[in-house]
C-alpha positions as CSV (number, residue, x, y, z in Angstrom):
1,X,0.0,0.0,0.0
2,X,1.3,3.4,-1.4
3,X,2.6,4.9,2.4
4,X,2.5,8.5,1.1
5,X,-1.1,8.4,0.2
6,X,-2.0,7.0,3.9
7,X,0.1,10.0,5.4
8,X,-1.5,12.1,3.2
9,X,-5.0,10.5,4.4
10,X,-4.2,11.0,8.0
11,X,-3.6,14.4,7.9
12,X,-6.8,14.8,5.9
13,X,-8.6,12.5,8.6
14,X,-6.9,13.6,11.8
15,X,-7.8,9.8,13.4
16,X,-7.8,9.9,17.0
17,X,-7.0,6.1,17.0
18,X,-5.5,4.1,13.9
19,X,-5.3,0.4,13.8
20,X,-4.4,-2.4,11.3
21,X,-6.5,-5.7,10.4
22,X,-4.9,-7.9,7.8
23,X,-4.6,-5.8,4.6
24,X,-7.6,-3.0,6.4
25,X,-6.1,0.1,7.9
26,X,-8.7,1.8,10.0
27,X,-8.8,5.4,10.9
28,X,-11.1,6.8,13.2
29,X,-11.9,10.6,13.8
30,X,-14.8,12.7,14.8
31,X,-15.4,13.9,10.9
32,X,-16.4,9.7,10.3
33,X,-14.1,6.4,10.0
34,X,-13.1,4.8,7.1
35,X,-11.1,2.2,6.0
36,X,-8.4,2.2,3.7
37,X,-7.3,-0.8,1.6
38,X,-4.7,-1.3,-1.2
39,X,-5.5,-0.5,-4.7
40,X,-5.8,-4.0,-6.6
41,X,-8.4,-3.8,-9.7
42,X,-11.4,-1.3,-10.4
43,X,-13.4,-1.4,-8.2
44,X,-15.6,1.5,-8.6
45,X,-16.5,-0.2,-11.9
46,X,-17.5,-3.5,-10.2
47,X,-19.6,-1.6,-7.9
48,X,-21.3,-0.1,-10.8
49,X,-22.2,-3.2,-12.2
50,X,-23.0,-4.9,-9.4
51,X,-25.8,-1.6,-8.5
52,X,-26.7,-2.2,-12.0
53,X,-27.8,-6.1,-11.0
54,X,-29.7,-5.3,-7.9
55,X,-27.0,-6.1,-5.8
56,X,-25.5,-3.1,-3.5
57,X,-24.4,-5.3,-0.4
58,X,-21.3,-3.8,0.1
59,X,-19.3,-0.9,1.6
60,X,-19.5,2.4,0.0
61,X,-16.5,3.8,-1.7
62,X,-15.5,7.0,-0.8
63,X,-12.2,7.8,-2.8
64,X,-10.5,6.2,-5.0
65,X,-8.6,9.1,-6.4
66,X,-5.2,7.6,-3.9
67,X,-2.3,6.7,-5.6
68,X,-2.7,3.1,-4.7
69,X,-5.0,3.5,-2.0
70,X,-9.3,3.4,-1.6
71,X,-11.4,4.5,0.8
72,X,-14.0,2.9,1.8
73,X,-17.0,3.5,4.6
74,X,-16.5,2.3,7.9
75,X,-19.4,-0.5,8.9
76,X,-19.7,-1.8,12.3
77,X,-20.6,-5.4,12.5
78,X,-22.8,-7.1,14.8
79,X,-21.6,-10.3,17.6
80,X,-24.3,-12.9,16.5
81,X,-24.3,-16.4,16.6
82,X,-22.5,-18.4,14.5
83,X,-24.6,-20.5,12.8
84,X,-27.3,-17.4,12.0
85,X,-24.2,-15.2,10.8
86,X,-23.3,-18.3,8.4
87,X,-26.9,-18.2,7.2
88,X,-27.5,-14.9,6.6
89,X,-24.2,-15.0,4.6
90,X,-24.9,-17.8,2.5
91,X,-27.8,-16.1,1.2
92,X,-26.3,-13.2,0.7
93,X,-23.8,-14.8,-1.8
94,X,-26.5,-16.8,-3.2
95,X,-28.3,-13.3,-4.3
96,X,-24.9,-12.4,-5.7
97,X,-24.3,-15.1,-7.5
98,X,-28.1,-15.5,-8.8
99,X,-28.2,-11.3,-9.6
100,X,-25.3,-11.4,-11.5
101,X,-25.7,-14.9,-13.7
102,X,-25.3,-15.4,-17.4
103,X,-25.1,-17.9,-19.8
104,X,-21.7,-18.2,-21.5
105,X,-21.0,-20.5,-25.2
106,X,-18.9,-23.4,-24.0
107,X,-15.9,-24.7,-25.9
108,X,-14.3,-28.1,-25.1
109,X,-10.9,-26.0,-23.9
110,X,-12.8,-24.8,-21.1
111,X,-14.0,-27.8,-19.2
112,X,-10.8,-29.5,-20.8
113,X,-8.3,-27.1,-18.7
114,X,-10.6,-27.8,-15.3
115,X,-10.4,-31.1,-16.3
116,X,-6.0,-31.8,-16.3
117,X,-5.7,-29.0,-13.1
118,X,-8.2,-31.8,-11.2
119,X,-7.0,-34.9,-12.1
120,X,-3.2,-33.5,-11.7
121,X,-3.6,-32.7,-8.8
122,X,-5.8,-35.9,-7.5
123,X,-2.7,-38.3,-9.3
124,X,-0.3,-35.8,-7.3
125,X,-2.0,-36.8,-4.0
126,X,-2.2,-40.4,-4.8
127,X,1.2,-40.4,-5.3
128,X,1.9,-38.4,-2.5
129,X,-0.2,-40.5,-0.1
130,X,1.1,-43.6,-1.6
131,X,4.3,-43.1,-1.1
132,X,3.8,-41.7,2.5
133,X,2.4,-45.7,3.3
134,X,4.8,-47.4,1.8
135,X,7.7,-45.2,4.1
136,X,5.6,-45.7,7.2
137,X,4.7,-49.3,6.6
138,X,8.4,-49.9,6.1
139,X,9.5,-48.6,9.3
140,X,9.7,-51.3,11.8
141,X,8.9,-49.0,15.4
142,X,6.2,-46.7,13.3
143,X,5.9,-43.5,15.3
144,X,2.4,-42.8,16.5
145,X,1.5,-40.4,13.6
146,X,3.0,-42.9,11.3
147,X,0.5,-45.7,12.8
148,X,-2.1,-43.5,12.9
149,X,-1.8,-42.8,9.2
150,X,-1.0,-46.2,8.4
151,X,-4.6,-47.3,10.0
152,X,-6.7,-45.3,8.3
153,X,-4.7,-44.7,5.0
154,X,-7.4,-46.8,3.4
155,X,-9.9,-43.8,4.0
156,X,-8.0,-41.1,2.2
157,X,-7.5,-43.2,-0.5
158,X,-11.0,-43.9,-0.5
159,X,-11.7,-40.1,-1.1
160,X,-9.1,-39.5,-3.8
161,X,-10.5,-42.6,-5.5
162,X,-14.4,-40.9,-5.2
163,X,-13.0,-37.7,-6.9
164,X,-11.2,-39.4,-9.3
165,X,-14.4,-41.5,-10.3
166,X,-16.7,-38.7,-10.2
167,X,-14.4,-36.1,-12.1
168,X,-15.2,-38.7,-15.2
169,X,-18.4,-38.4,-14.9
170,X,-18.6,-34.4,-14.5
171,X,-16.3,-34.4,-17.7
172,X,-18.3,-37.0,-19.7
173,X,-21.6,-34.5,-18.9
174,X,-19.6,-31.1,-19.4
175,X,-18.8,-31.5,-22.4
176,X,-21.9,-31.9,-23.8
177,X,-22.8,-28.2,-22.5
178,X,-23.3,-25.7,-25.1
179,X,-23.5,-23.2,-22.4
180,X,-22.3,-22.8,-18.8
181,X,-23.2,-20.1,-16.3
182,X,-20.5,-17.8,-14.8
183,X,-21.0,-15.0,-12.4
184,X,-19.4,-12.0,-10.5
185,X,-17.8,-14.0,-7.7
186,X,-16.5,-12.4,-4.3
187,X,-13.6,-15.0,-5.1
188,X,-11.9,-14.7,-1.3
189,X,-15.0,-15.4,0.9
190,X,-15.0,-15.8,4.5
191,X,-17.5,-14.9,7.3
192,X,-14.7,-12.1,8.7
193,X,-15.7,-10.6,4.7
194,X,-19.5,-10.7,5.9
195,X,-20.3,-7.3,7.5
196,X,-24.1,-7.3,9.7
197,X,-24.7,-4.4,11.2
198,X,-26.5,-1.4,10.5
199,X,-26.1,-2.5,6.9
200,X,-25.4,-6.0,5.4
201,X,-22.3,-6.1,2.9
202,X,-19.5,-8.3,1.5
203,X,-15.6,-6.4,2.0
204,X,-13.0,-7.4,0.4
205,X,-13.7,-7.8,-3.5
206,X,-10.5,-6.9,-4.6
207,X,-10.0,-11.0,-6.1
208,X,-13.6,-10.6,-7.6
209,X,-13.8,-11.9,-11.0
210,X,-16.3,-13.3,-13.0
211,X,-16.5,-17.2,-12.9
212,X,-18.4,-20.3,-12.1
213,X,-20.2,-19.9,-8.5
214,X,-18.7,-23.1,-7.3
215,X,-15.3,-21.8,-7.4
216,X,-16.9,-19.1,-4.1
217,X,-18.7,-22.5,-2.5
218,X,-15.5,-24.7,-2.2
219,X,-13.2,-22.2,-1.0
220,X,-16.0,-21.3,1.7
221,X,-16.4,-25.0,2.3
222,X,-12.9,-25.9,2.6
223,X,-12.6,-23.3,5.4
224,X,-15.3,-24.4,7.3
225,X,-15.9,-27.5,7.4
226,X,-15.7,-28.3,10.8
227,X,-17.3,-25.7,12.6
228,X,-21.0,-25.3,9.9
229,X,-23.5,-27.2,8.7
230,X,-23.4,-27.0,5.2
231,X,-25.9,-29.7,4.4
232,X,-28.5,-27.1,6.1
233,X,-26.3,-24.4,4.2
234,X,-26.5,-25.8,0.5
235,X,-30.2,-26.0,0.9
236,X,-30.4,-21.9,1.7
237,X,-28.1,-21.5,-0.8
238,X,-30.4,-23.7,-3.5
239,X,-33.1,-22.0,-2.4
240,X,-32.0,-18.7,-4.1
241,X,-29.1,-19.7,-6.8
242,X,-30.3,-23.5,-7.4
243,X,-27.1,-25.3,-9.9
244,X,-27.2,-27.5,-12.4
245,X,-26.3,-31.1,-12.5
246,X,-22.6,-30.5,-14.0
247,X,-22.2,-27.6,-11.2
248,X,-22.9,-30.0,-8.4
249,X,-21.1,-32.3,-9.6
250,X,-18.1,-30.2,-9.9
251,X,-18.2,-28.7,-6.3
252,X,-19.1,-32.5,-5.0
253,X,-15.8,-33.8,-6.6
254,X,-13.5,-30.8,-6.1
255,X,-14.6,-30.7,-2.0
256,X,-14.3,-34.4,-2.0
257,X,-10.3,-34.3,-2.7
258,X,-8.7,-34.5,0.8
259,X,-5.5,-31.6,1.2
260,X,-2.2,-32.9,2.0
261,X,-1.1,-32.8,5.6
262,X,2.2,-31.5,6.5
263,X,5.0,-33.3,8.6
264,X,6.0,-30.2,10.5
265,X,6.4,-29.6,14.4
266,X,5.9,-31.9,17.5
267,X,4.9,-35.4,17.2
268,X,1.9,-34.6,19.0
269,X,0.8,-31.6,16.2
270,X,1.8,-34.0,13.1
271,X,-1.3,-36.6,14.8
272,X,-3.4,-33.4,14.8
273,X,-2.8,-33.0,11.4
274,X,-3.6,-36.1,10.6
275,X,-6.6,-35.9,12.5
276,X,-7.2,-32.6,10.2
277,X,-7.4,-34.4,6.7
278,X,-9.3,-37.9,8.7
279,X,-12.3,-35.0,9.9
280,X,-12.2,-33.1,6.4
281,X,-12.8,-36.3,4.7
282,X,-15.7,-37.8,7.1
283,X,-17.2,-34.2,7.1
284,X,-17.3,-34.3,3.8
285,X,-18.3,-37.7,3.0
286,X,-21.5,-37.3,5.1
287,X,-22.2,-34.3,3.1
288,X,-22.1,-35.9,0.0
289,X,-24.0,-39.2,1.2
290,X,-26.9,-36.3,2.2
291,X,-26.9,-34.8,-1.5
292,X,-26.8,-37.8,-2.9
293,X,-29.7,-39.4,-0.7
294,X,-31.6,-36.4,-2.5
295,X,-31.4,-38.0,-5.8
């Protein structure tokens, strides 16, 4: 962030108290607070077209004239529960995605290129994974993450096999598609981007793009996991943006590929991380068995 253009911003502010949270720098004063963020893409533009969809969900732009710097409105947030905050927001990116929706001609190229990045990186895991078994299973005084991997390697592998069988069957359906739908997505979602106070809004739209709605969905998923319901959050979702067959079974595949776990720190933190990938792929295996009992 262009540090001239803050100083210049603070004199013009006068803030009585100025703090920092992750890329935000917030200045309050007694003539209003506002929030400065680096200068990535236009975003008075997107906000335009957003406006121009129905959508105006997020915080008002105040200058953008800052070498390298906007200004944005301040917004208070409210402390609500979890789970209602992760409702409210799922239907608020729901009305974005459905507001902002088109139909885009397909070409084979496109759902080719999704296609190669999947599968590489499932065959990358499956190697990875693989290989991490045959080390462990090797070692003749296993240490207790190495056991603990080595008893339930089967499930992982499980997963990555799911994905790999299901990203077939997406592909053998996608490219049959004339068209596919893409829409304005936030592109860096998280419930700290959700703002519910005196107005509801989305910050942080500087990775916005326009692109296919899962791409917003398994980045939220993959973040929270644990802590949500997102059986109960799909359906509030559906309700408003409902997605086609090939779209479910995009996000359905991509969600179902387990991350890789790292070997880093104390013995007792390389079980947790184990633990990690073990609850991401129950989590998400009973979240899949729920869709597909659906059918």
């Amino acid at each position: 962030m262009n540090r001239e253009s803050i100083e210049v911003l603070k004199n013009i502010y006068k803030p009585y108290k100025y703090t920092i949270q992750g890329s935000a720098h917030i200045l309050k004063s007694t003539s209003g607070d506002v929030v400065l963020k680096e200068k990535k893409n236009d975003i008075q533009n997107l906000y335009q077209y957003l406006q121009s969809r129905g959508f105006s969900s997020f915080p008002n732009l105040l200058d953008d004239s800052r070498d390298g710097v906007n200004v944005f409105e301040y917004l208070d947030t409210n402390e609500i529960p979890l789970e209602q905050k992760a409702e409210d927001f799922i239907l608020l990116v729901a009305s974005l995605h459905a507001k902002t929706s088109y139909e885009k001609n397909a070409a084979l190229d496109d759902f080719k290129k999704i296609y190669e990045l999947i599968h590489d990186k499932i065959e990358y895991l499956k190697y990875y994974y693989d290989s991490l078994y045959q080390d462990y299973f090797q070692q003749v005084y296993p240490s207790p993450h190495a056991y603990f991997f080595l008893t339930h390697f089967s499930k992982i592998y499980a997963s990555l096999m799911y994905s790999e069988k299901e990203l077939e069957v997406w592909y053998s359906h996608a490219k049959e598609l004339k068209q596919y739908r893409v829409c304005q997505i936030h592109h860096h979602l998280s419930l700290e981007h959700y703002l519910c106070g005196k107005k509801e809004a989305l910050c942080s739209w500087e990775h916005s793009k326009k692109d296919s709605p899962v791409l917003d969905l398994i980045e939220f998923y993959q973040q929270n996991y644990f802590e949500l319901n997102f059986e109960h959050l799909m359906e509030k979702y559906y309700s408003i943006c409902p997605w086609s067959q090939e779209e479910k079974e995009l996000f359905y595949t991509m969600i179902a590929i387990p991350f890789k776990f790292e070997e880093k720190g104390s013995e007792f933190e390389v079980v947790s991380n184990v633990r990690k990938v073990l609850d991401y792929v129950y989590r998400t295996e009973e979240l899949i068995k729920a869709e597909q009992g659906k059918k």
